[in-house]
C-alpha positions as CSV (number, residue, x, y, z in Angstrom):
1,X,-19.1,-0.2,-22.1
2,X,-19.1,-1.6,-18.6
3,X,-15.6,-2.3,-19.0
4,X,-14.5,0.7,-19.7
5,X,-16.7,2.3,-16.9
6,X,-14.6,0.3,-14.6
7,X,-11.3,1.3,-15.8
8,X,-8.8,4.0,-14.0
9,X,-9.1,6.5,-17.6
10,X,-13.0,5.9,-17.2
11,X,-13.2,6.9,-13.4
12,X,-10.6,10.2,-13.4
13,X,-12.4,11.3,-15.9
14,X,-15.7,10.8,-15.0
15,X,-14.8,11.7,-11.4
16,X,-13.4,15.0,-12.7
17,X,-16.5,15.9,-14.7
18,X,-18.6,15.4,-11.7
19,X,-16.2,17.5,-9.7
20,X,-16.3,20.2,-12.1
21,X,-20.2,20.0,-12.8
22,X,-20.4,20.7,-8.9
23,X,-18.5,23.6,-8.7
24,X,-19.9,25.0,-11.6
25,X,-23.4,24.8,-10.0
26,X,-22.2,25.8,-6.8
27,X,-20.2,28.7,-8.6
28,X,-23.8,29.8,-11.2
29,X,-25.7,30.1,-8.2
30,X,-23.5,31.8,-5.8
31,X,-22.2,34.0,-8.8
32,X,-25.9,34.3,-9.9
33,X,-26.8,35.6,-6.5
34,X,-24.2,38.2,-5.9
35,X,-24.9,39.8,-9.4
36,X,-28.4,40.3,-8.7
37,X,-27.6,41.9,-5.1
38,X,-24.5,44.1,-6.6
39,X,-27.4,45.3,-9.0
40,X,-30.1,45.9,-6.2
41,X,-26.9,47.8,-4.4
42,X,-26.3,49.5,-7.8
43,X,-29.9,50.5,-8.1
44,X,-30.3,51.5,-4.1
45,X,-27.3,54.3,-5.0
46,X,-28.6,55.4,-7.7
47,X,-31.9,56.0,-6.8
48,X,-30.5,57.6,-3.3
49,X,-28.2,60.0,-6.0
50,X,-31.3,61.0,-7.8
51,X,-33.2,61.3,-4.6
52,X,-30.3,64.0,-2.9
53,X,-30.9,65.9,-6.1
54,X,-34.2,66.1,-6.6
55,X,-35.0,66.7,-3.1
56,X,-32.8,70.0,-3.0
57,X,-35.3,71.5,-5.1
58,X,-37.2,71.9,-1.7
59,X,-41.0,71.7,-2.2
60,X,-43.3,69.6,-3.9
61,X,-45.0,72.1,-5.6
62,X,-42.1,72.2,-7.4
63,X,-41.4,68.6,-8.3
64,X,-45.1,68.1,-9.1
65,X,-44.0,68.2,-12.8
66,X,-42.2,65.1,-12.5
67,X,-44.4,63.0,-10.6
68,X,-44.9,60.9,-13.4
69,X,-41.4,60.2,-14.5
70,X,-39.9,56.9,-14.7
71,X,-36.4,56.5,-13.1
72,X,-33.9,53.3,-13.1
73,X,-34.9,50.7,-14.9
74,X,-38.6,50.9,-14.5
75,X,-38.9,52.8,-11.0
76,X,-41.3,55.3,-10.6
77,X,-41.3,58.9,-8.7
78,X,-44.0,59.7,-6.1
79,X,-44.8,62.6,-3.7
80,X,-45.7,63.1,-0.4
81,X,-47.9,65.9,0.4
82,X,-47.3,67.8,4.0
83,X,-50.9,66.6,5.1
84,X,-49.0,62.5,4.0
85,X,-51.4,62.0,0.6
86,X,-49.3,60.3,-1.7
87,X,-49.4,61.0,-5.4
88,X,-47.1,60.2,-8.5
89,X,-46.4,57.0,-10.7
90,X,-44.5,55.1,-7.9
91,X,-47.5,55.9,-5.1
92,X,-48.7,51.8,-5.3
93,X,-45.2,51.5,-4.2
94,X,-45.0,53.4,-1.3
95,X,-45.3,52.2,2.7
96,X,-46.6,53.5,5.6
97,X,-43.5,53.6,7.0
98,X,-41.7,55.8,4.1
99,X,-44.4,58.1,4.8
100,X,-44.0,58.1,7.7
101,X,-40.6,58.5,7.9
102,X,-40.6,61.5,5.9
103,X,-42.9,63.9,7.2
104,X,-41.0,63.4,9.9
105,X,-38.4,65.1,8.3
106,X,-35.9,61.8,7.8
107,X,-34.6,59.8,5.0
108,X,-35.7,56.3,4.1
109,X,-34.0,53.9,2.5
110,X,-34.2,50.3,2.4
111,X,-35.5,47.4,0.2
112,X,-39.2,46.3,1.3
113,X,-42.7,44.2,0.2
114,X,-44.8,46.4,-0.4
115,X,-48.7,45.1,-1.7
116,X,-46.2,41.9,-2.4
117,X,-44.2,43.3,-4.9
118,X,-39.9,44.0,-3.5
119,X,-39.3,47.1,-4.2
120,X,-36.5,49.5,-3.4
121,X,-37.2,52.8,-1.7
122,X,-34.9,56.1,-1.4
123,X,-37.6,59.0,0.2
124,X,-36.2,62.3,1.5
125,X,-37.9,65.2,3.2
126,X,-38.6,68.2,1.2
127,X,-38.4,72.3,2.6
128,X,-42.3,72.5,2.7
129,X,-43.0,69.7,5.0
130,X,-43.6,67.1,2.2
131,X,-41.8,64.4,0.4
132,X,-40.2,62.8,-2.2
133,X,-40.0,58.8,-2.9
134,X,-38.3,57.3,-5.6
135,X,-39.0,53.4,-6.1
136,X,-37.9,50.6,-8.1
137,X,-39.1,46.9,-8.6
138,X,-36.8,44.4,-7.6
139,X,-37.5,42.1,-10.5
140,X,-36.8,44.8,-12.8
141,X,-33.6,45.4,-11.3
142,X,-33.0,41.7,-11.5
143,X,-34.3,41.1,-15.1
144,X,-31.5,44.4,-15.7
145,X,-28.7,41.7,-14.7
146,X,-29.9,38.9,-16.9
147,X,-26.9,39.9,-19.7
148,X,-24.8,39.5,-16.4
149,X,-25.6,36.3,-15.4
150,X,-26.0,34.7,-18.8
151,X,-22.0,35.9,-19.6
152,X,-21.3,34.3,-15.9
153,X,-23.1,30.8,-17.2
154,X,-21.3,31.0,-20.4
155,X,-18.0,31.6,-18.4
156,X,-18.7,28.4,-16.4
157,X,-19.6,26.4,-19.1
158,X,-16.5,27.3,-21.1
159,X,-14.5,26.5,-18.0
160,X,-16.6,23.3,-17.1
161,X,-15.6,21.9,-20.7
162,X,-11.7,23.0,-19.7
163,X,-12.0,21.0,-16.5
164,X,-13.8,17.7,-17.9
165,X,-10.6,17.6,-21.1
166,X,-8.0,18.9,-18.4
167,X,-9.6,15.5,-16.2
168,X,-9.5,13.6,-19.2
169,X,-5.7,14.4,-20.3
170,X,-4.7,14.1,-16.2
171,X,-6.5,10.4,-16.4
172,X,-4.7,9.6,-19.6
173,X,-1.4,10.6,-18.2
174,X,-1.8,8.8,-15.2
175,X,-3.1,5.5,-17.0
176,X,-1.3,5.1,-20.1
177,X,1.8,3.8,-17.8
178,X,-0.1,1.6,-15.8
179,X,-1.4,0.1,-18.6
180,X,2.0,-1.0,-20.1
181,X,3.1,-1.5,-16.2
182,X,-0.3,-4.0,-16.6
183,X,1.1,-5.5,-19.8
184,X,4.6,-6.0,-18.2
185,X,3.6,-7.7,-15.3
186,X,1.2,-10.0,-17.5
187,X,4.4,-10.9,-19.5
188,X,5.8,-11.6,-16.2
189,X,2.8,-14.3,-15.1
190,X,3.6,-15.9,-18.1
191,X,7.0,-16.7,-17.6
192,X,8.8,-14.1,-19.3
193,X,11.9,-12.6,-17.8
194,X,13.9,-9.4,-18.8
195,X,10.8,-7.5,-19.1
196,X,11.3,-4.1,-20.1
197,X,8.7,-1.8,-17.9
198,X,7.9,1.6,-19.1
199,X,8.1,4.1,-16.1
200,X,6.5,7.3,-16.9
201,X,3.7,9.5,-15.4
202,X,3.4,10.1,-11.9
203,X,6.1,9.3,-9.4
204,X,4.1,6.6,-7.9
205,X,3.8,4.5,-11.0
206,X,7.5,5.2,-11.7
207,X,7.6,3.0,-8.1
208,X,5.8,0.5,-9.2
209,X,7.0,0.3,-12.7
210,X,10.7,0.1,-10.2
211,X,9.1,-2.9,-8.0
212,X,8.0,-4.6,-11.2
213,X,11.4,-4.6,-12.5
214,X,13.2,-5.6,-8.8
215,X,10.5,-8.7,-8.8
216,X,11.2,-9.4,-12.6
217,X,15.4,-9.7,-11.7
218,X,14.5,-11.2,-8.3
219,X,12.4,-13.9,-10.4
220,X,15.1,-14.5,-12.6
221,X,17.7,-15.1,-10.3
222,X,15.3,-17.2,-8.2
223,X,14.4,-19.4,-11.2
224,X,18.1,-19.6,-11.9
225,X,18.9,-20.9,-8.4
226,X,15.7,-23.6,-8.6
227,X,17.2,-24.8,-11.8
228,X,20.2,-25.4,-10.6
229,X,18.9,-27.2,-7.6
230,X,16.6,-29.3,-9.4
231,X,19.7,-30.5,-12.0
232,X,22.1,-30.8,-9.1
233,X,18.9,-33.1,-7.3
234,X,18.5,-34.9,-11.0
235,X,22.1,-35.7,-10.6
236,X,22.0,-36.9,-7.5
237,X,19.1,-39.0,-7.9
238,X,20.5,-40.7,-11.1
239,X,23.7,-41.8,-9.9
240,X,21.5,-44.5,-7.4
241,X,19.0,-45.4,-9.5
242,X,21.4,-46.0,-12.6
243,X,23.2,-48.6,-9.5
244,X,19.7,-50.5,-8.7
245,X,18.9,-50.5,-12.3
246,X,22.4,-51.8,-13.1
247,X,22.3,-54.2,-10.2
248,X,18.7,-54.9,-10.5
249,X,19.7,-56.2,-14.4
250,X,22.2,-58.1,-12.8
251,X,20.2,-60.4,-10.9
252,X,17.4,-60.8,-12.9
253,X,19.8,-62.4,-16.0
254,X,21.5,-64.0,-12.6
255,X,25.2,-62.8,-13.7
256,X,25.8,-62.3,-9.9
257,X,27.5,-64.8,-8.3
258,X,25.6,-66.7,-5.6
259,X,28.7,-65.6,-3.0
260,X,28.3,-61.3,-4.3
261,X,24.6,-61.5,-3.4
262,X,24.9,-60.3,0.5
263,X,27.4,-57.5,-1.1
264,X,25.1,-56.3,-3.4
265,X,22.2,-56.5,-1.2
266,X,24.0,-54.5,1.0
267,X,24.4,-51.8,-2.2
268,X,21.3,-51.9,-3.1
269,X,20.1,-51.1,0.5
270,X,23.0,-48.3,0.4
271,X,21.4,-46.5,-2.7
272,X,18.0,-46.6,-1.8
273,X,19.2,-45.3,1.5
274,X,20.2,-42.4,-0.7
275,X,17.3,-42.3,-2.4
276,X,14.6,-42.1,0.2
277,X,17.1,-39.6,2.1
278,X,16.6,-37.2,-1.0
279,X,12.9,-38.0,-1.0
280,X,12.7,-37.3,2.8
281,X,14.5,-34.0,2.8
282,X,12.3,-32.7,-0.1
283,X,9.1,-33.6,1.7
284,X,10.5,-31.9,4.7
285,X,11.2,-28.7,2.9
286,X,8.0,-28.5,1.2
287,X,6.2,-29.2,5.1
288,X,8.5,-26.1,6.5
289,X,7.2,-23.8,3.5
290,X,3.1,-24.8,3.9
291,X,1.2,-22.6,6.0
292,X,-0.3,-26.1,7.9
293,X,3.3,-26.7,9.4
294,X,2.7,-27.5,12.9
295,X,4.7,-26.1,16.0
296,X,3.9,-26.7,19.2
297,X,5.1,-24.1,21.0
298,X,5.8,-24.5,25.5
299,X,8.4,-23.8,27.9
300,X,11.5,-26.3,27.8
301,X,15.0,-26.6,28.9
302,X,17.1,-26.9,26.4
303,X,19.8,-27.8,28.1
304,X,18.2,-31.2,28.8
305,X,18.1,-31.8,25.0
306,X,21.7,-31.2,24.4
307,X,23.1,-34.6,26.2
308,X,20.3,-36.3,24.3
309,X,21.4,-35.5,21.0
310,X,25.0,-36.2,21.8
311,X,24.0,-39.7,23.1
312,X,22.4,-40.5,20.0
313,X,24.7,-39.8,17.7
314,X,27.7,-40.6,19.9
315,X,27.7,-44.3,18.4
316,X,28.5,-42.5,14.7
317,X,30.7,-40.3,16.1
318,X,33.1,-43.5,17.3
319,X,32.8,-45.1,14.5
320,X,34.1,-42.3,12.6
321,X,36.9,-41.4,15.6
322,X,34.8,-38.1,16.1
323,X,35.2,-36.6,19.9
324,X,31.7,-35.4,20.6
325,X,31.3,-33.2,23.7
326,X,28.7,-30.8,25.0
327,X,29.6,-27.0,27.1
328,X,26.1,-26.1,28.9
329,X,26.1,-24.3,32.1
330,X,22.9,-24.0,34.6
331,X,19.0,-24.5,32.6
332,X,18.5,-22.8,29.8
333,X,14.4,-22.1,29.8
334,X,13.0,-21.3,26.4
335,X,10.1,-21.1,24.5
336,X,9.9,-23.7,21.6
337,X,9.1,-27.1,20.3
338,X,11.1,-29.3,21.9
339,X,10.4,-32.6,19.0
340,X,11.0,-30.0,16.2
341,X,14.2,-28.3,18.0
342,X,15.9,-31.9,18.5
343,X,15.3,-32.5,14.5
344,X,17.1,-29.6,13.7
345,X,20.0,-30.2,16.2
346,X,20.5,-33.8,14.9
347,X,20.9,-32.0,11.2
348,X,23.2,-29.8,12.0
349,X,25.7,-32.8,14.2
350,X,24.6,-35.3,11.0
351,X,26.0,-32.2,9.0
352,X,29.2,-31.8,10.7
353,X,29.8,-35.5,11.1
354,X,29.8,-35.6,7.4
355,X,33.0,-33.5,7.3
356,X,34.5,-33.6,10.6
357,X,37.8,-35.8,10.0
358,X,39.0,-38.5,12.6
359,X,40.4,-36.8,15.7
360,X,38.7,-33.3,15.4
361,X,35.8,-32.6,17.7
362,X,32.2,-31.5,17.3
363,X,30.8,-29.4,20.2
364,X,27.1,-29.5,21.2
365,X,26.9,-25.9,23.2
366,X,24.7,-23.6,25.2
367,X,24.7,-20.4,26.8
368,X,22.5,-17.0,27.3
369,X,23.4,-13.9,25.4
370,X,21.2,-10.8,25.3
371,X,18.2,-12.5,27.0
372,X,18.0,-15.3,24.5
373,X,19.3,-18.7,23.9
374,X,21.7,-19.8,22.0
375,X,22.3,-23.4,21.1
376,X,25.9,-23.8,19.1
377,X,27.0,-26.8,17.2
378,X,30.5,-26.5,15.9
379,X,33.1,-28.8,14.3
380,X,36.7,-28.7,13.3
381,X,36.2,-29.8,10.0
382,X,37.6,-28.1,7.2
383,X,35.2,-25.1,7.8
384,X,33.2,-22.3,5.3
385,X,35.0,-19.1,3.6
386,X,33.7,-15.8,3.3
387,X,31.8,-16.5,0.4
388,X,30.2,-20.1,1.9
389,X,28.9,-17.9,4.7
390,X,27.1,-15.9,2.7
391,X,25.1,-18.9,0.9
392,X,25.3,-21.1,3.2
393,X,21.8,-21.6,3.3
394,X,20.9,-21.4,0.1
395,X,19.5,-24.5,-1.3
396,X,22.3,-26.7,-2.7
397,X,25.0,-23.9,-2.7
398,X,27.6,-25.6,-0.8
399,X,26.4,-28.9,-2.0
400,X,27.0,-28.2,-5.8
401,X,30.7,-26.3,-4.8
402,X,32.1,-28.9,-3.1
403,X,30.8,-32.2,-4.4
404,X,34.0,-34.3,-4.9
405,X,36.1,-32.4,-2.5
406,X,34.5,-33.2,0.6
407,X,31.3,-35.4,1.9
408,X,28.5,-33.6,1.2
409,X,24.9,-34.6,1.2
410,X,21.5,-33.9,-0.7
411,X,21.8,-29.9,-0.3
412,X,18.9,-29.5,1.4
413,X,19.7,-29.9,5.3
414,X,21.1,-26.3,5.6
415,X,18.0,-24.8,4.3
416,X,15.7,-26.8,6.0
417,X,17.5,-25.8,9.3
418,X,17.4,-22.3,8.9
419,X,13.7,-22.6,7.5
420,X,12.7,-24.8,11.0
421,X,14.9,-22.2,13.2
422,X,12.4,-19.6,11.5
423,X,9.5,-21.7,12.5
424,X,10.8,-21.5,15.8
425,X,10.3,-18.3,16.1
426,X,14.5,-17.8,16.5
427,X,17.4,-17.3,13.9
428,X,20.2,-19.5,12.1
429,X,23.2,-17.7,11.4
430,X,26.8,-19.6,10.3
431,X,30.0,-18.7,11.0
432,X,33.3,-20.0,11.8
433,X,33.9,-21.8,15.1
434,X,37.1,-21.7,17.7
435,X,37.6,-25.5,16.2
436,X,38.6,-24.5,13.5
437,X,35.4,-25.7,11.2
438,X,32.0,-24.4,10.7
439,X,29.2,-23.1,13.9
440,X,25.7,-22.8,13.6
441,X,23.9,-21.2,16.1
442,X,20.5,-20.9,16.4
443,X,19.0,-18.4,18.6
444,X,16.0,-18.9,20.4
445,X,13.7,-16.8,23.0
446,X,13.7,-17.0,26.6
447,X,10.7,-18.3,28.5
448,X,8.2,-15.4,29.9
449,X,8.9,-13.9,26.0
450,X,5.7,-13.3,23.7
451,X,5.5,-16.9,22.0
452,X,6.4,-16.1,18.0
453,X,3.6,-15.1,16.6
454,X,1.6,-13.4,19.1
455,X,1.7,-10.1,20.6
């Protein structure tokens, strides 16, 4: 029972009903109340109708006959003598101020508490100096519109049930599709994709049913993409661990020869090299995606960090016949962490030394544009297409297209950069450099900007 107190059907309908129960109350008593003054109104004009005619008779010699009759519902008729003595069926009824009124030769008409009883009064002046009074009880003009007011409650009980199964149909409309909307996204927690949702009802369920289906495709294809990472990471992982396992084997039964062992030392160093570089990067990616990631942001010059990076890898870049140069001109203040801003420079030369052949440069540059920062590293390696541009930092994209073609590395430093760029409060975009290869440039905000994050 209290489950089904708490649910959406439950609380429309039961929301509805209360709804409906006020105005009904609200609309018995106001309804209740204007029938029993339309009948005192009713009973007023009548009794004034009766009064204009009787009072044309002109005396009350002549009315005395009918000082006894009842009028209206249960009103009376009385008569006021010239010298103000009041006589008749309705006298109890009768003020001091109708009397008064009267004799001196005006109407009177009005509802009033007379001996504590409401009454209503009509008196008119007669030819000979009297008058005539016709009264009524109010709560026999009231108990007249009982048959009023009962048809009134039984119209707003009619309509009361009409409201509480209209509520009840409006809550079943509206929840039926939100239940199967429910259902569908339960199906979806539990790792089923291609979910058929069931729109229907009211146009914001339709939305959600919509979203449920955009997060349902978006899960797939997101799935799709971590499968194929993690099979092109098996891969990749395999291929060095089947050469220490092979090599491993090798010296245990002691097949090596005592003159191979530096060599295959040095291979063994090689794959593990590998190894802990694929182990590295994953640990690296899963620190940029936790919400613990530190970044300490604090005005630098990154022009100072430029010549750095291109001194530390400018050994590599000789060994490999790379020309490594840097284009800065003037300081270039921003606002960022300069340890985590050098990490992802050095990925991004370490990247384009990968591919860069002997002879072609990689350039280390710097300039303003639009009040920020931008840092450049480009290369004149063989470069992205259209298509690469577009995925470039998608995790393992490039890695899985062109393994075998060119160097390529564990698939992860692209999307690590752009991930730490983020953290940085800038942007990592690709595109295609004068060089003829690849640029990345990462954007970054001046210092005296908000730091990222803050407002």
């Amino acid at each position: 029972m209290r489950r089904w107190l708490r649910s959406l059907y439950a609380r429309v309908t039961l929301v509805t009903a209360a709804v409906a129960a006020v105005a009904t109350l609200v609309a018995g008593l106001v309804g209740a109340q204007l029938i029993r003054s339309a009948a005192v109104d009713q009973a007023r004009a009548s009794l004034a109708r009766q009064a204009q005619a009787l009072s044309a008779s002109g005396s009350v010699t002549n009315l005395a006959s009918l000082r006894e009759l009842a009028v209206g519902e249960a009103g009376h008729i009385a008569l006021v003598s010239p010298t103000g003595t009041v006589t008749g069926a309705g006298r109890k009824y009768v003020s001091q101020a109708a009397v008064s009124r009267v004799l001196a030769g005006g109407s009177f008409s009005q509802t009033e508490t007379v001996s504590g009883i409401p009454v209503v009064v009509e008196a008119r002046p007669l030819g000979d100096g009297g008058g005539l009074v016709l009264v009524e009880p109010v709560s026999a003009v009231n108990q007249a519109a009982v048959p009023l007011v009962t048809r009134l409650l039984w119209a707003l009980l009619i309509g009361f049930g009409c409201a509480v199964a209209g509520g009840a149909l409006v809550a079943r409309w509206v929840a039926r599709p939100l239940v199967h909307v429910a259902a569908a996204a339960r199906r979806l927690a539990g790792g089923e994709r291609g979910v058929a949702v069931d729109g229907g009802g009211p146009a914001e369920v339709e939305q959600v049913a919509h979203a449920l289906g955009a997060l349902d495709a978006s899960l797939t294809a997101s799935e799709g993409r971590q499968r194929e990472f993690l099979l092109s990471v098996s891969h990749e992982m395999r291929t060095p661990l089947t050469a220490l396992r092979g090599y491993a084997e090798a010296l245990a039964d002691g097949v090596i020869p005592a003159e191979d062992v530096p060599r295959v030392g040095r291979t063994l160093s090689a794959e593990a090299g590998r190894l802990d570089h694929f182990v590295s990067d994953l640990l690296e990616l899963a620190r940029l995606e936790a919400d613990d990631f530190r970044v300490d942001f604090q005005p630098i010059d990154a022009a100072s960090i430029l010549p750095a990076v291109m001194e530390a890898w400018r050994g590599s870049a000789e060994t490999a016949g790379v020309v490594l140069r840097t284009e800065v001109a003037g300081p270039l203040l921003v606002i960022t962490d300069a340890r985590r801003l050098r990490q992802l420079l050095d990925g991004l030369v370490e990247n384009a030394l990968r591919v860069v052949p002997a002879g072609a440069p990689v350039v280390l540059a710097g300039r303003w544009e639009g009040g920020a920062v931008v840092l450049e590293v480009r290369d004149g390696g063989p470069g992205l297409s259209e298509d690469d541009l577009a995925h470039a930092f998608e995790r393992g994209a490039l890695h899985s297209r062109y393994q075998g073609e060119r160097p390529v590395g564990t698939g992860l430093g692209l999307s690590i950069a752009q991930r730490l760029a983020g953290r940085l409060g800038g942007r990592l975009v690709a595109g295609r450099a004068p060089e003829g290869g690849a640029c990345f440039a990462v954007s970054l905000p001046e210092a005296g900007s908000h730091l990222p994050g803050t407002s």
